[in-house]
C-alpha positions as a Python dict, from the first residue, in 0.01 Angstrom:
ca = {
    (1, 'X'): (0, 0, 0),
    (2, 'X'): (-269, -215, -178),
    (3, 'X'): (-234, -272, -537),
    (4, 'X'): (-522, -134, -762),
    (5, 'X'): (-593, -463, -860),
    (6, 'X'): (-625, -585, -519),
    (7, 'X'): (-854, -286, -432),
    (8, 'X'): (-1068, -350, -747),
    (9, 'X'): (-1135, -695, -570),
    (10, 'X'): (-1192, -556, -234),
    (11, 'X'): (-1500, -284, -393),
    (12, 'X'): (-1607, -602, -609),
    (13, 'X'): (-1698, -791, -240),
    (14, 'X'): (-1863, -507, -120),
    (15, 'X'): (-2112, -441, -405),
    (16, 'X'): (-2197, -821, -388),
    (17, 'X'): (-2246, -888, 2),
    (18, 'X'): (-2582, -960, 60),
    (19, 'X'): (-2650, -657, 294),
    (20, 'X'): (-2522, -406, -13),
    (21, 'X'): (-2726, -633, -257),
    (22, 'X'): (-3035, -641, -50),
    (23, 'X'): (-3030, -227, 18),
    (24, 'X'): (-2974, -144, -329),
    (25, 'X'): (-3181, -354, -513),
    (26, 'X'): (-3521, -416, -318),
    (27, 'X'): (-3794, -289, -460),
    (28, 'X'): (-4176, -333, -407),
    (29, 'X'): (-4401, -265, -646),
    (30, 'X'): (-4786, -213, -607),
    (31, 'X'): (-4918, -86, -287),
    (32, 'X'): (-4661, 1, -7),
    (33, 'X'): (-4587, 168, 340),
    (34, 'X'): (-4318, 279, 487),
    (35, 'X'): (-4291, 263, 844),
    (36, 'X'): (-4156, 498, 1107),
    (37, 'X'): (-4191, 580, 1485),
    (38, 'X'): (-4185, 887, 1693),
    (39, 'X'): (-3967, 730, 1937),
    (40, 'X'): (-3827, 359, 1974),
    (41, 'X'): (-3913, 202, 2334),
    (42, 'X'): (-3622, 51, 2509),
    (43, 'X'): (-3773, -291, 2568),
    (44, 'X'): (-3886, -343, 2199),
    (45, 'X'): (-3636, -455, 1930),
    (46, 'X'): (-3498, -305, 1635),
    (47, 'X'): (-3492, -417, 1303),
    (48, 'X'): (-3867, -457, 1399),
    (49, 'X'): (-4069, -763, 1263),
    (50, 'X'): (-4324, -677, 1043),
    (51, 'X'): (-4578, -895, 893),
    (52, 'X'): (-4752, -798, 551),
    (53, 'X'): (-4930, -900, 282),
    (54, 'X'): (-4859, -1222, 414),
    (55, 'X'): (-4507, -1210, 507),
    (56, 'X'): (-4311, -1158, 769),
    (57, 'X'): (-3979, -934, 724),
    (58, 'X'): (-3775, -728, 965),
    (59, 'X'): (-3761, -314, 900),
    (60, 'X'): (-3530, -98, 1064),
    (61, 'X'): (-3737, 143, 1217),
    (62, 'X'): (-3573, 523, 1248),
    (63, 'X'): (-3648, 812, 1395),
    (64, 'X'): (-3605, 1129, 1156),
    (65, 'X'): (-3658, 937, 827),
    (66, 'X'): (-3773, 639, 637),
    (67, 'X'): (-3644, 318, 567),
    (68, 'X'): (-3707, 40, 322),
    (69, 'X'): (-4114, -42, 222),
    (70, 'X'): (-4337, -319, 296),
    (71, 'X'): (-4566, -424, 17),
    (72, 'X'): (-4925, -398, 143),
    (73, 'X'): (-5195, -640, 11),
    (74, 'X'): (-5534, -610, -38),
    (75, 'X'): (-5639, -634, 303),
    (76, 'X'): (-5433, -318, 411),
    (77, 'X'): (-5307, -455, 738),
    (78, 'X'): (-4992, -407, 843),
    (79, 'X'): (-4887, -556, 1170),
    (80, 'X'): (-4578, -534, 1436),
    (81, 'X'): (-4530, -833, 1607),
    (82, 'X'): (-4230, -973, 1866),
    (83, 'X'): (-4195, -1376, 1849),
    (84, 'X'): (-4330, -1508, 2155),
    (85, 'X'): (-4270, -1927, 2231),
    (86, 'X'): (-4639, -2108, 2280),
    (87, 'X'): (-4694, -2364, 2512),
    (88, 'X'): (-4606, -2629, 2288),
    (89, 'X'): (-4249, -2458, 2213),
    (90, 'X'): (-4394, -2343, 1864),
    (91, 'X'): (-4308, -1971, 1762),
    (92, 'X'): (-4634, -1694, 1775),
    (93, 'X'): (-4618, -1386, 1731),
    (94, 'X'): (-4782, -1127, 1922),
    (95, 'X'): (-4888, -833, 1779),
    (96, 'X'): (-4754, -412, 1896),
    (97, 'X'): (-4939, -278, 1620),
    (98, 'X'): (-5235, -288, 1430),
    (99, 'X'): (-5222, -65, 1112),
    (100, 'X'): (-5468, -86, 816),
    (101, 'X'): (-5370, 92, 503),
    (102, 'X'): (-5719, 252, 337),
    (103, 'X'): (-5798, 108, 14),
    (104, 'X'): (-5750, 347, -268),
    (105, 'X'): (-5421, 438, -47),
    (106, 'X'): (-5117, 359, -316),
    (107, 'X'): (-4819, 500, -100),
    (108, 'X'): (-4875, 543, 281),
    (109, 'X'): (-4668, 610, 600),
    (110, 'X'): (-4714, 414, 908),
    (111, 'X'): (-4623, 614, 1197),
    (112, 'X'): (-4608, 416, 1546),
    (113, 'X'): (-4618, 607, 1896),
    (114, 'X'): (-4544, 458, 2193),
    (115, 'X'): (-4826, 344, 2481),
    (116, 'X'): (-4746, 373, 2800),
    (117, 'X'): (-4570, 46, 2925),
    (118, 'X'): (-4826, -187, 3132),
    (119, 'X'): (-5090, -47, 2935),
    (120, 'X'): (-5204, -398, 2838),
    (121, 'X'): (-5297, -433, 2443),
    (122, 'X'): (-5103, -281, 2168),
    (123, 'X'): (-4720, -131, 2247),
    (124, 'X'): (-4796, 138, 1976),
    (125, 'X'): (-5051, 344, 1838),
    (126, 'X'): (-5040, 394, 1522),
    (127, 'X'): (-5143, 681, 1242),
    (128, 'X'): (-5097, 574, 874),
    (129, 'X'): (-5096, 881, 644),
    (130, 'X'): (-5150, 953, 275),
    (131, 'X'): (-4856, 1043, 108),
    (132, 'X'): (-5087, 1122, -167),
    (133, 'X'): (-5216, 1403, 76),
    (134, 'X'): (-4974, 1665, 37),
    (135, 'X'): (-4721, 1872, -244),
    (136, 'X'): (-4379, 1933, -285),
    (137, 'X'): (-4248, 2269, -97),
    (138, 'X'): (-4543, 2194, 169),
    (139, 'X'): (-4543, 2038, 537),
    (140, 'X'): (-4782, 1795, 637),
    (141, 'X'): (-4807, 1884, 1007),
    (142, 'X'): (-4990, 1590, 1234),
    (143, 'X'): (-5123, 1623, 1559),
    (144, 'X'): (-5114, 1292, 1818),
    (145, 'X'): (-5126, 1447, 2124),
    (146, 'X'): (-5403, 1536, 2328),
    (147, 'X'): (-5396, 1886, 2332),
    (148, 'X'): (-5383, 2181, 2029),
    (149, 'X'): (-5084, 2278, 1816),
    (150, 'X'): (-5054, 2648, 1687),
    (151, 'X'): (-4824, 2665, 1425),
    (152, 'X'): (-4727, 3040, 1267),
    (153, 'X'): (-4484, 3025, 921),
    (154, 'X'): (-4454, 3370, 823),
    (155, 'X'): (-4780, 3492, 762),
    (156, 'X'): (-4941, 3181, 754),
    (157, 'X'): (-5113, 3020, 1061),
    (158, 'X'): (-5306, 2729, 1123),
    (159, 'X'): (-5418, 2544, 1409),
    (160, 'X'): (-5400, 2149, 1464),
    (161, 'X'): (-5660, 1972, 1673),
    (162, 'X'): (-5597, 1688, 1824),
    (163, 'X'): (-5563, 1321, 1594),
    (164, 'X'): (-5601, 1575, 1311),
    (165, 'X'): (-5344, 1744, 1025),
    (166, 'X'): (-5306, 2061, 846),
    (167, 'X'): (-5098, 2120, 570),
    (168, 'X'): (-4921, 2433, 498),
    (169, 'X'): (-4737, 2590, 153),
    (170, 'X'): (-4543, 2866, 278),
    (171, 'X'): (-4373, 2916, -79),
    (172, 'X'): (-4713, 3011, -284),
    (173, 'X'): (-4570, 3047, -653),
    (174, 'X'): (-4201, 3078, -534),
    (175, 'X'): (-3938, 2779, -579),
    (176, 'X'): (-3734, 2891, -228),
    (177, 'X'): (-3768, 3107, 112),
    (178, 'X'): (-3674, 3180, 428),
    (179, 'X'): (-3936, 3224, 707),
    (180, 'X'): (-3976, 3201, 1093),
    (181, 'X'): (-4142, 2907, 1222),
    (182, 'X'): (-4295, 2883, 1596),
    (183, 'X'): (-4484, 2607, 1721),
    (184, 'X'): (-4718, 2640, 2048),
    (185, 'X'): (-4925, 2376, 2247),
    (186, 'X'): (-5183, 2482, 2462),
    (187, 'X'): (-5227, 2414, 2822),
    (188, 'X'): (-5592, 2417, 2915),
    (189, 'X'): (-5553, 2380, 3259),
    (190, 'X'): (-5395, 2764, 3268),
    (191, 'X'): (-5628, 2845, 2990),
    (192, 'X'): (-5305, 2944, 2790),
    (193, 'X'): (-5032, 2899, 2495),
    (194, 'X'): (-4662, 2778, 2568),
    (195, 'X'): (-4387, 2864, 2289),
    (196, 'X'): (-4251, 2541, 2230),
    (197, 'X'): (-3976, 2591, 1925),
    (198, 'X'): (-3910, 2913, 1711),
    (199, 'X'): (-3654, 2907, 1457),
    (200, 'X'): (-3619, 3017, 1048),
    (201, 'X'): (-3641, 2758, 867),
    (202, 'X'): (-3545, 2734, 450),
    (203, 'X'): (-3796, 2609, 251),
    (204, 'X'): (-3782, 2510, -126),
    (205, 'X'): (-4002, 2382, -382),
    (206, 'X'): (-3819, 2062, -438),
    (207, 'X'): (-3908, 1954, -89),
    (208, 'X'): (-4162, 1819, 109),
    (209, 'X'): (-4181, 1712, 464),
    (210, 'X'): (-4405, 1583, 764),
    (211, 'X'): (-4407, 1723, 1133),
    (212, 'X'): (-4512, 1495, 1403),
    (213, 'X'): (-4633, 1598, 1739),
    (214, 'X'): (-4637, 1387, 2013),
    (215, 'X'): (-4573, 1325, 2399),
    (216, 'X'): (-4213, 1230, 2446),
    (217, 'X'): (-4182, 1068, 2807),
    (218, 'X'): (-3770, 1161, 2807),
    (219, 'X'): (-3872, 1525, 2818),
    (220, 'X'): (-4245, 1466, 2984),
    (221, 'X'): (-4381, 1701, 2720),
    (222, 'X'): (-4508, 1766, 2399),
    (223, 'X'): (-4253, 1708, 2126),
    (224, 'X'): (-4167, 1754, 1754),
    (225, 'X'): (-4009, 1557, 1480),
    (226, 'X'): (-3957, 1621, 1105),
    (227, 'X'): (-3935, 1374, 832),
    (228, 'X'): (-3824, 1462, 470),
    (229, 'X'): (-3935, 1367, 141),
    (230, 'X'): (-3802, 1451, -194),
    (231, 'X'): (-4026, 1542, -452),
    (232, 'X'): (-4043, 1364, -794),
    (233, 'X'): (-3922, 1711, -935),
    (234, 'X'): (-3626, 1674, -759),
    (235, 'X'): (-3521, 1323, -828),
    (236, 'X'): (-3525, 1384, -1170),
    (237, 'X'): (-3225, 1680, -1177),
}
């Protein structure tokens, strides 16, 4: 068995490595964005390079939830590049992603969607949204694909054109409930509505979250993804 004291030294490593030093303490202050993508191409890497306000960092990019920020300058650009070797053997980097924060914009999210590969240009697309735009106990619900999104919560429905966002409060005055969600997409083609997901789903005033559609090529359909936030209400309990 290890002694305490040799298990106090152990913990002591941990909380200085430079990974545990570097995740706990980072902080950016000023503008920022925090970057996230709907799904991660095979052929592209991840931690993903990211150059802003004039330097260049790698992010881990996930899926279902954000990772650290980049601090965005006064420019608002915020790119993804992959090092590329020039003719000369010097290191370039070409750009995936072209993303340009509004000014005004304090606190944004950066989400990147997959092109098609052999596309030519950009690797991603990219939608940078306000968090600004939205409450807590409320879903932001955006809308990159090319067709509309019906969304019912309970009694409340809205409708999602395409590039665009609604937002949605289910809760009213209440701090928690408990309501059926469906999404639909609809197929013009057959001049009709497909049930894509239907499900209750809690919802509580000390949460927010986002809901991205978009075309998922593993499934060859529209697809869904939700990304939580906590509220300042709740990070103060």
């Amino acid at each position: 068995m290890l002694k305490k004291k040799n298990i106090c030294w152990i913990l002591l490593l941990i909380l200085l490595s430079p990974q545990w030093v570097c995740a706990q303490t980072r902080e950016v202050r000023g503008r920022k964005a925090w970057i996230m993508a709907a799904v991660m191409p095979d052929d592209v890497s991840n931690p993903l390079k990211i150059i802003s306000g004039g330097k260049l960092e790698e992010v881990k990019i996930y899926m279902r939830s954000m990772g650290q920020p980049v601090k965005v300058d006064e420019t608002g650009i915020v790119r993804a590049v992959k090092e590329v070797i020039g003719e000369d053997g010097e290191v370039l980097y070409e750009n995936l992603s072209m993303s340009i924060v509004p000014e005004g914009v304090r606190e944004a999210l950066i989400v990147l969607v997959p092109r098609k590969e052999g596309a030519g240009g950009l690797r991603f697309n990219s939608k940078v949204i306000d968090l600004a735009e939205f409450k807590g106990g409320g879903i932001l619900y955006v809308n990159l694909v090319n067709t509309k999104i019906g969304i019912k919560i309970g009694d409340h429905k809205a409708l999602v054109k395409p590039g665009g966002m609604e937002f949605i409060n289910p809760l009213d005055q209440d701090e928690t409930g408990v309501m059926r969600v469906a999404f639909y997409y609809e197929v013009p083609k057959e001049k009709q509505w497909k049930l894509m997901n239907s499900s209750k789903m809690a919802f509580y005033a000390s949460r927010r979250e986002i809901c991205i559609f978009f075309y998922n090529k593993n499934i060859e359909n529209v697809d869904f993804r939700g990304i939580p936030f906590m509220t300042s209400k709740a990070r103060r309990r």
